[in-house]
N, C-alpha and C positions, 0 to 999 in steps of 0.2 A: 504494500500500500504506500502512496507517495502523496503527501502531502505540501504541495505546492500554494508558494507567500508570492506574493507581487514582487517583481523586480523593478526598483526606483528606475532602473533605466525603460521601460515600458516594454521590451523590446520580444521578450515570451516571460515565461510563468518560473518561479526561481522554487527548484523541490526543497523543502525542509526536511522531508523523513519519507523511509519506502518500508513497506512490509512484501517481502518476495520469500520464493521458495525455500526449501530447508533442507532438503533430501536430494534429488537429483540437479546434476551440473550443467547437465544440458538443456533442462526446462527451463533451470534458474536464470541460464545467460541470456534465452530469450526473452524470459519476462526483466529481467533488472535492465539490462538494456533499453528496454522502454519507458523505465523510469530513476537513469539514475544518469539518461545523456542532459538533462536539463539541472542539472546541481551544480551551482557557479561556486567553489571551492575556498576563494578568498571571503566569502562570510562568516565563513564557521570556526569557532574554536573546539569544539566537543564535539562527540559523536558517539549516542547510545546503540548500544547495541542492544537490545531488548531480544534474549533469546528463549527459545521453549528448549526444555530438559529433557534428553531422551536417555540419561545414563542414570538406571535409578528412579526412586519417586521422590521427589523432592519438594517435601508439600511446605516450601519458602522460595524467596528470593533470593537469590547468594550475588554478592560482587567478585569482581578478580581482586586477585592481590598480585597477578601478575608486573614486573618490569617493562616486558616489552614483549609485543607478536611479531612474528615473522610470517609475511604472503606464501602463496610460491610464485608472483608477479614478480619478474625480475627488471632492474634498469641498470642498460650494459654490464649484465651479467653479473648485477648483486642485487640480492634479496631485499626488497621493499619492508623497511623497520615500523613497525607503530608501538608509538610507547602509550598506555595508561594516563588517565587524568588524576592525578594522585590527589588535585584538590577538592575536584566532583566527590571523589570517591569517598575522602576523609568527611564531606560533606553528609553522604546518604549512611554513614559509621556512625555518625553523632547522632542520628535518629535512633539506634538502637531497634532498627528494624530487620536491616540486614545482616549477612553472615557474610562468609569470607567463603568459596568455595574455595576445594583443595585444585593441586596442580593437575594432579590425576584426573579429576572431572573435568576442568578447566577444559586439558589437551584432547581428552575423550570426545567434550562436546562436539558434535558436526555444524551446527548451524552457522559459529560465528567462520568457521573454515569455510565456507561458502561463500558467505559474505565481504570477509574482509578481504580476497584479494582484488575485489571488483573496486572496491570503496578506496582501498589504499592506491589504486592507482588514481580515482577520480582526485582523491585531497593530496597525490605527489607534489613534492614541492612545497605545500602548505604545514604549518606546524597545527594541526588539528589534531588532539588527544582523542583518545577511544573512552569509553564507560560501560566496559561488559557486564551484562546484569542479566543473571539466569533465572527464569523464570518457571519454577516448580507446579506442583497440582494442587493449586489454590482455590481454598472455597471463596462461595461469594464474597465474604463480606473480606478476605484479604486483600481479592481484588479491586475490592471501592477502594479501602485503605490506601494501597500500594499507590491507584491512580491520581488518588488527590495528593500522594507525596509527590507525586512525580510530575503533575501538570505545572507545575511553577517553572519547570526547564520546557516542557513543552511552550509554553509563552516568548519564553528568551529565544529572540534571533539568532543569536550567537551556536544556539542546537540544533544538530542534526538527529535525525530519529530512523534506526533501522530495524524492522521488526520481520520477525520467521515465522514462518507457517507454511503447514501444506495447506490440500484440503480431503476430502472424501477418504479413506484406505479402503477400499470395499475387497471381498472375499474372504474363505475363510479362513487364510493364512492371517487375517488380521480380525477374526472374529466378529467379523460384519458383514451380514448379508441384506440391507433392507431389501425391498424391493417395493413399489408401486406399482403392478401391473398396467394401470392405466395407462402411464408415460410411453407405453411400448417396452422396447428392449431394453434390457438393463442398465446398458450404459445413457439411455435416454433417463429413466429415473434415477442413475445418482445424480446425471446434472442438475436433474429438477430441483432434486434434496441440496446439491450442494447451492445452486442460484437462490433458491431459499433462505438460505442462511445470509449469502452476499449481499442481496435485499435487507436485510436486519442490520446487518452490519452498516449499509447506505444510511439506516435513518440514525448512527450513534448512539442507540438505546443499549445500552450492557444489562438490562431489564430484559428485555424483548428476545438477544443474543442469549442468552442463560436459559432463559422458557425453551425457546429452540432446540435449546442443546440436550435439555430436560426432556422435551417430548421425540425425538427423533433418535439422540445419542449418536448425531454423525462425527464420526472419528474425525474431526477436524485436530490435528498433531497442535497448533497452534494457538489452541482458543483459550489456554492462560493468559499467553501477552497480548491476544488481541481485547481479550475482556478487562487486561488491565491499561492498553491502550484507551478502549472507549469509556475508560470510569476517568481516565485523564481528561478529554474532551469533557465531560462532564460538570468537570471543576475547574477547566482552564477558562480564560478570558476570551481567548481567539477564538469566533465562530468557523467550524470547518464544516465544510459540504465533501462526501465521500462519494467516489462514482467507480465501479469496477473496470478495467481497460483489458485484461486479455482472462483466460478460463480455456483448459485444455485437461485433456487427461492420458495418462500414457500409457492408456489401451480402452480399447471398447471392449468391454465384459458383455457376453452374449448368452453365457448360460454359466451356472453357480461352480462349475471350474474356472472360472477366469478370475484375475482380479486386474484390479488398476488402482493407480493412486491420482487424485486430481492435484493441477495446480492454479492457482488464478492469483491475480494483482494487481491493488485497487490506488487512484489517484483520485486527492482529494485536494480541496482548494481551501483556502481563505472565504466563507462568504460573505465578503462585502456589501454596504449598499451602492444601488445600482448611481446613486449621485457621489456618492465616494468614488467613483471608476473613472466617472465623466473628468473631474476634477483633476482625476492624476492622469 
């Protein structure tokens, strides 16, 4: 998901934050690509990483205590460095909400390896810190908590915002089989199941996203950080309008031997009033 601010110079739309894939590299480069060539890199000091947990049940938030990540994005043949925002970090410490994850999880994680070789190359050159924040199997009401700790940087321009998710895992290698017969063929109803969800997520209600999740149980890999994204909009200042731009899956399931996993990624804006626009 990419949430795009105005850019003072008028000239296109300036992304503050993307939620993309988490799992495969090849889905991932097509959807991030779509939202991550519009991020003018001189704005930003910070950059969260908001990831979902797959090592483990990890029903908190954990930070890094890491020094420094390493891409595999190389420039003339050495490895693209990003160090830690030791003072974000020291910041969300003082809450006494977070924990410190270990190294072992840390390097386990797959999501931020995904992410950060695309990102480190967009902010090369720029001294932009990272703020890896792992994001465990949170019940509701962690997830309001978490989000109104955290919309105060979603506010600040100076933030970038990267959040993981897939969507759908259907089959029974992933212990989901819905089905809607109505929709047609199978892979016609996970889309339904999964645009469903994408639609909830459109209107920013983490009320609405939770019922959803409640009545359907679609394995959405993601739906911690994304519910503790939209309890963020909840409590921040910036009105945002959410709109999905690509949804794809990497396979059509046709009979309950098959599976596939979906991926989709959503760009959101600023929504401004329409005489505010004129003006600028």
């Amino acid at each position: 998901m990419t949430i795009w601010r105005s850019n003072p110079t008028k000239q296109n739309t300036q992304a503050i934050s993307t939620i993309t894939d988490s799992r495969d590299v090849s889905f991932f480069t097509k959807h991030s690509l779509l939202v991550i060539h519009d991020v003018l890199p001189n704005l930003f000091l910070f950059c969260f990483y908001v990831l979902l947990a797959v090592v483990g049940n990890v029903p908190s938030i954990k930070k890094s205590k890491a020094n420094e990540y390493k891409s595999d994005v190389r420039q003339d043949g050495a490895m693209l460095h990003t160090r830690p925002s030791l003072q974000v970090i020291e910041e969300l410490n003082t809450t006494g909400k977070f924990e410190f994850m270990d190294h072992s999880v840390d390097e386990a994680e797959h999501s931020m390896e995904m992410h950060l070789p695309y990102l480190s190359k967009v902010f090369q050159g720029h001294n932009v810190k990272v703020v890896p924040i792992l994001v465990g199997a949170l019940n509701s009401q962690n997830e309001a908590m978490y989000g109104q700790l955290l919309s105060k940087y979603l506010d600040d321009p100076k933030n970038f915002f990267s959040i993981s998710s897939d969507f759908c895992h259907w089959g029974t290698r992933f212990s989901y089989t819905y089905y809607d017969k109505s929709h047609g063929a199978i892979h016609k109803s996970i889309e339904a199941l999964d645009r469903m969800g994408m639609e909830i997520i459109e209107t920013g209600n983490p009320n609405a996203f939770k019922q959803y999740l409640q009545e359907y149980e679609n394995t959405i890999c993601g739906r911690h950080p994304i519910s503790v994204f939209l309890n963020m909009l909840q409590h921040c200042s910036s009105k945002v309008k959410i709109g999905f731009v690509r949804y794809e899956q990497s396979s059509q399931c046709k009979s309950m031997r098959d599976s596939s996993v979906s991926y989709a990624s959503a760009a959101a804006k600023l929504d401004t009033p329409a005489e505010e626009d004129e003006q600028d």
